[in-house]
C-alpha positions as a printed NumPy array, in Angstrom:
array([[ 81.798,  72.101, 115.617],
       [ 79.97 ,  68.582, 114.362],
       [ 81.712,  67.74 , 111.46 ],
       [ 85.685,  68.324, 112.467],
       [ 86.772,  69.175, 115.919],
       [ 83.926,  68.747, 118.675],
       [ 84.368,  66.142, 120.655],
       [ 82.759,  62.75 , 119.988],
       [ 82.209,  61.684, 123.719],
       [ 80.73 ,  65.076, 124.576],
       [ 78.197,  64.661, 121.16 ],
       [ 77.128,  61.127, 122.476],
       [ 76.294,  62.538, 125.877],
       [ 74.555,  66.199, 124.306],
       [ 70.659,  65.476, 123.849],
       [ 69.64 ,  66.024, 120.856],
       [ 67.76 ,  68.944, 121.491],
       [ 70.564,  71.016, 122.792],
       [ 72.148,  70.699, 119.708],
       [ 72.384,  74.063, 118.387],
       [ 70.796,  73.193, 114.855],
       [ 68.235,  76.224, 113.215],
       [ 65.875,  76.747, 110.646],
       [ 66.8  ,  79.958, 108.544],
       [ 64.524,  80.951, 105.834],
       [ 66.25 ,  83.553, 103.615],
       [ 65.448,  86.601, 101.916],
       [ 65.35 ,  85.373,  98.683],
       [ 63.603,  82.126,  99.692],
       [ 66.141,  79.465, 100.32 ],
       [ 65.018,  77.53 , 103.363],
       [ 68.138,  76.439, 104.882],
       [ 69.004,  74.103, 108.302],
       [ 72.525,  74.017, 109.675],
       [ 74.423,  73.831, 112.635],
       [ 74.832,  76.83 , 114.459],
       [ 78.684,  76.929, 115.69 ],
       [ 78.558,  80.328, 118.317],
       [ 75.499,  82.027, 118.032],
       [ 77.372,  85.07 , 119.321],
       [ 79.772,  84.869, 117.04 ],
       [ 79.738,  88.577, 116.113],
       [ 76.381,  90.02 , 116.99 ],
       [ 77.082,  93.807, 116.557],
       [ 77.99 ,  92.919, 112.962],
       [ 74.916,  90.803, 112.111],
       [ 76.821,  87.667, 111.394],
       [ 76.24 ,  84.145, 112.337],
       [ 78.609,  81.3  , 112.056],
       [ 77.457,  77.685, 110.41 ],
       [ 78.656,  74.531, 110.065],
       [ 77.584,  72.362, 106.758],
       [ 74.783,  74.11 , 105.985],
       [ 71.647,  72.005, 103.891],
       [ 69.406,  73.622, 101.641],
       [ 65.679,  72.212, 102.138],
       [ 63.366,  71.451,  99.342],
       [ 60.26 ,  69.752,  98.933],
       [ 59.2  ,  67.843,  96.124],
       [ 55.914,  67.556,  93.89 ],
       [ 55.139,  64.732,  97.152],
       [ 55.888,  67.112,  99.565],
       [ 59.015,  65.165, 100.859],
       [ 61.885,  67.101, 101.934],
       [ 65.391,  66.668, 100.749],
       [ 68.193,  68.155, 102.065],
       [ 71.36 ,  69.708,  99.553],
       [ 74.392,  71.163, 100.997],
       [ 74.077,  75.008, 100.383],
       [ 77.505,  75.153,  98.423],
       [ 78.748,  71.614,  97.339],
       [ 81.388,  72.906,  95.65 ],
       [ 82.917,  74.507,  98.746],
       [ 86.566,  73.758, 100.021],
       [ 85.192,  74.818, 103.626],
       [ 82.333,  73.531, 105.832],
       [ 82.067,  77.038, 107.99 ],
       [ 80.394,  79.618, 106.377],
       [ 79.398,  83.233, 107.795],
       [ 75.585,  84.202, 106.654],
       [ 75.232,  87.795, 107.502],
       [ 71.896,  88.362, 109.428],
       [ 70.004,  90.835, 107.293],
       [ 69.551,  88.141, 104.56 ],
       [ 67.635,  86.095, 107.008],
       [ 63.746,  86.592, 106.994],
       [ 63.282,  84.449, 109.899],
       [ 64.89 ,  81.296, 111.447],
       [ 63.659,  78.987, 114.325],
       [ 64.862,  75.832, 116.277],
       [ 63.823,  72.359, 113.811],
       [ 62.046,  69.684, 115.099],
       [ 64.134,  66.684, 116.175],
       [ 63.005,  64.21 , 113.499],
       [ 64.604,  66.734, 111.572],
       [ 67.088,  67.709, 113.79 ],
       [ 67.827,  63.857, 113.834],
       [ 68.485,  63.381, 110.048],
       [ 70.313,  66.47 , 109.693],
       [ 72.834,  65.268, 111.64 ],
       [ 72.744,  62.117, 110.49 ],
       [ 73.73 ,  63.447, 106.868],
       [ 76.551,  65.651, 108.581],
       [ 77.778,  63.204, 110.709],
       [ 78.084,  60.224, 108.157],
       [ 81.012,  59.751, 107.772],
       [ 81.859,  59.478, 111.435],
       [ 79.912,  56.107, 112.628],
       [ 78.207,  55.645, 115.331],
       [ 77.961,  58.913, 117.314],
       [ 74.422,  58.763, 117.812],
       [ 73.958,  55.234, 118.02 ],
       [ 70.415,  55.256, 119.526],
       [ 68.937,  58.185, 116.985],
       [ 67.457,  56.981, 113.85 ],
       [ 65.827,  59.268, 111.928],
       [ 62.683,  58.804, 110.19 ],
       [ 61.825,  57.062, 107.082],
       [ 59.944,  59.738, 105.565],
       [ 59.304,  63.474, 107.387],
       [ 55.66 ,  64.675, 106.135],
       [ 54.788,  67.683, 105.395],
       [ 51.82 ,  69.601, 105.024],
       [ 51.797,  70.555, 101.64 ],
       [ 52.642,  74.021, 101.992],
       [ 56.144,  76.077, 101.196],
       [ 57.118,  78.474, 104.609]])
């Protein structure tokens, strides 16, 4: 887990692109990126386990902001059963990199050398 238990030595030495973090694009067309905590966490039922998942939109400049998927949530693991996903697929590492950065404020400095970038562009187009 990122946000509560994993270990802060073992994140500083995990590259950033083994960090389990996926794109899931929803049935009913929420585009969401979250950490992935087990991704066998219970496979004959369809259900995957997340930690702080972000909602991703893109504005009228085709910037994306991320949103936690439910701010008003007491917990920061949620189970998304699979058959609401349409499709999902790893995230770049720029984004990768300030998704974390968002999760992982409030713990300083556990990717000291990652800086994400100013401004992520995008294409223009809604996947």
């Amino acid at each position: 887990m990122i946000n509560t238990n994993m270990d802060e030595n073992k994140l500083r030495e995990t590259a950033l692109t083994d960090i389990p973090v996926r794109y899931f694009k929803m049935m009913n067309g929420d585009s969401v990126v979250s950490y992935v905590v087990d991704d066998a966490f219970d496979e004959e039922q369809g259900l995957i386990l997340l930690e702080e998942p972000m909602v991703v939109t893109v504005d009228d400049t085709h910037r994306y902001t991320f949103s936690p998927w439910f701010p008003f949530s007491r917990e920061n693991i949620h189970i998304l059963d699979s058959s609401s996903v349409f499709q999902d697929d790893e995230v770049d590492d720029d984004v990768k990199a300030t998704y974390l950065k968002l999760i992982l404020d409030k713990k300083e400095g556990i990717f000291p050398n990652v800086e994400p970038p100013a401004f992520i562009p995008g294409d223009g187009t809604l996947h």
